[in-house]
N, C-alpha and C positions, 0 to 999 in steps of 0.2 A: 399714472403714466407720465414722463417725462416730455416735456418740451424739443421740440423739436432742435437739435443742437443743442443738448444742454449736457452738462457735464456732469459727474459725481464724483462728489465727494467722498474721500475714504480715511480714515482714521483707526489707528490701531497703537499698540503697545509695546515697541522693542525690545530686547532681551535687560534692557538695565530701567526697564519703566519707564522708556523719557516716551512721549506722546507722537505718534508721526502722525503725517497726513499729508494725501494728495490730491490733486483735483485731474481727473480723465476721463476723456467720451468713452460712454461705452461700445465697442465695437459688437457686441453681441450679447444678447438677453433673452433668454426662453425659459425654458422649463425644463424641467429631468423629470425619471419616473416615479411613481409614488411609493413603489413597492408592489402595488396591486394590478400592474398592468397599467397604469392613469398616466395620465400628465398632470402637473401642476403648472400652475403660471404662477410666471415673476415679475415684476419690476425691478428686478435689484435690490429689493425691500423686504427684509422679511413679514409677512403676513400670517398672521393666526399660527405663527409656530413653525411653518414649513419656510424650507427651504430653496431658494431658486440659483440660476446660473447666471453667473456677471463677465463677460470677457473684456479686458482692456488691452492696448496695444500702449508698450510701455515702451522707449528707446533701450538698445542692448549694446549701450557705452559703459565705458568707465565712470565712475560717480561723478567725475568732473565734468565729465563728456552729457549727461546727463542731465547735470545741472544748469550747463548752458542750453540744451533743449526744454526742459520744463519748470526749471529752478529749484530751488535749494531745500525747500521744504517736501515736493513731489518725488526728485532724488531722493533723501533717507527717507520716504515711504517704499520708492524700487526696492533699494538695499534691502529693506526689511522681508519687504514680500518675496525676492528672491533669497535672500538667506537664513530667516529666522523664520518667518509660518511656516506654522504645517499643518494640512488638514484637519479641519475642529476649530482652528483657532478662531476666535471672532475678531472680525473687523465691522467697525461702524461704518453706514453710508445711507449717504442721504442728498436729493437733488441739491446741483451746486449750480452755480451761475449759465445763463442760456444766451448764445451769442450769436445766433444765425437768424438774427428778425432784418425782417425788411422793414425798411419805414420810409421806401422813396415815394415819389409823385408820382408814377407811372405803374397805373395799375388796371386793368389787369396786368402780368406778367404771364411774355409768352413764351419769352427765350429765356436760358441759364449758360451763361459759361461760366466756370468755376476752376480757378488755380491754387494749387494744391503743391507743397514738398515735402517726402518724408512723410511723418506722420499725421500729418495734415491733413490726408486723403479719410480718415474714419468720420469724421462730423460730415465730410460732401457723401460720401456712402450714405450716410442716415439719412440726409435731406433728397436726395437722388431716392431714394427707396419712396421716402412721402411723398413722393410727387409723382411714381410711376405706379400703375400703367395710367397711360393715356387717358382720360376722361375725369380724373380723380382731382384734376388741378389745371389750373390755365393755363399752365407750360406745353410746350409743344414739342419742343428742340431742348436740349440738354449736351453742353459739350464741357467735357473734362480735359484741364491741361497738368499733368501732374509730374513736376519733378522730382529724380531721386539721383544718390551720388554711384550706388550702384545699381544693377542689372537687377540682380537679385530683390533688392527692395518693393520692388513692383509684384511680387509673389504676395503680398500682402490682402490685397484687393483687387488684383487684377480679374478675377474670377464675379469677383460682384456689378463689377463695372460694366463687363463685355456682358452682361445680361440683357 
């Protein structure tokens, strides 16, 4: 299981062999059917041969555009995964660096407010999840401030938030 904020790493193969890789939260991770009516479970990791489901929320700029959101190595991982995979293809992944620890003096912790732009909002989604419902964590109160450039953007998570 993955740390809470923590990101993964992904690694794969471009159409000329050169090696990509990028680092991103995953926005959503479960299971698919087994074929028998079953669910399997996943981490993002394949386990015993089976299969599971990884969703990431990637920017949908131009590579340049791109690259000043997540940098230069994370861009031609986009490129790749939107133009050259295709279903079957294998991509490596495996837990990448974990960036939402608290380590202040004031503890317990009973409030959270959290600011967020863009794509920013998927790691406050995960942590917002670990800490609800009520009784589960010392948090009490929970408030999201989340900027975006357009309207639209907010379609993202808006749904997980108002929960």
């Amino acid at each position: 299981k993955l740390a809470l904020g923590q990101q993964l790493d992904f690694c794969c193969l471009g159409a000329g062999d050169e090696i990509c890789t990028g680092s991103f939260y995953p926005y959503e991770m479960g299971e698919e059917e087994d074929g028998g009516g079953g669910r399997r479970g996943t981490s993002g990791v394949r386990r015993g041969g089976s299969k599971g489901v990884v969703r990431i929320v990637v920017p949908n700029r131009d590579a340049e555009g791109n690259a000043a959101l997540v940098g230069l190595g994370s861009s031609k991982f986009i490129e790749v995964l939107r133009n050259e995979l295709r279903p079957g293809d294998e991509v490596a992944i495996k837990p990448g660096k974990s960036t939402l620890t608290y380590r202040g003096e004031h503890v317990p912790v009973t409030d959270m407010v959290y600011l967020a732009s863009g794509l920013g909002i998927v790691p406050i989604v995960d942590q917002i999840k670990a800490i609800t419902p009520k009784g589960s964590s010392s948090v009490k109160a929970t408030s999201v401030v989340w900027i975006n450039e357009n309207r639209s953007d907010f379609d993202l998570a808006m749904d997980e938030l108002e929960r």
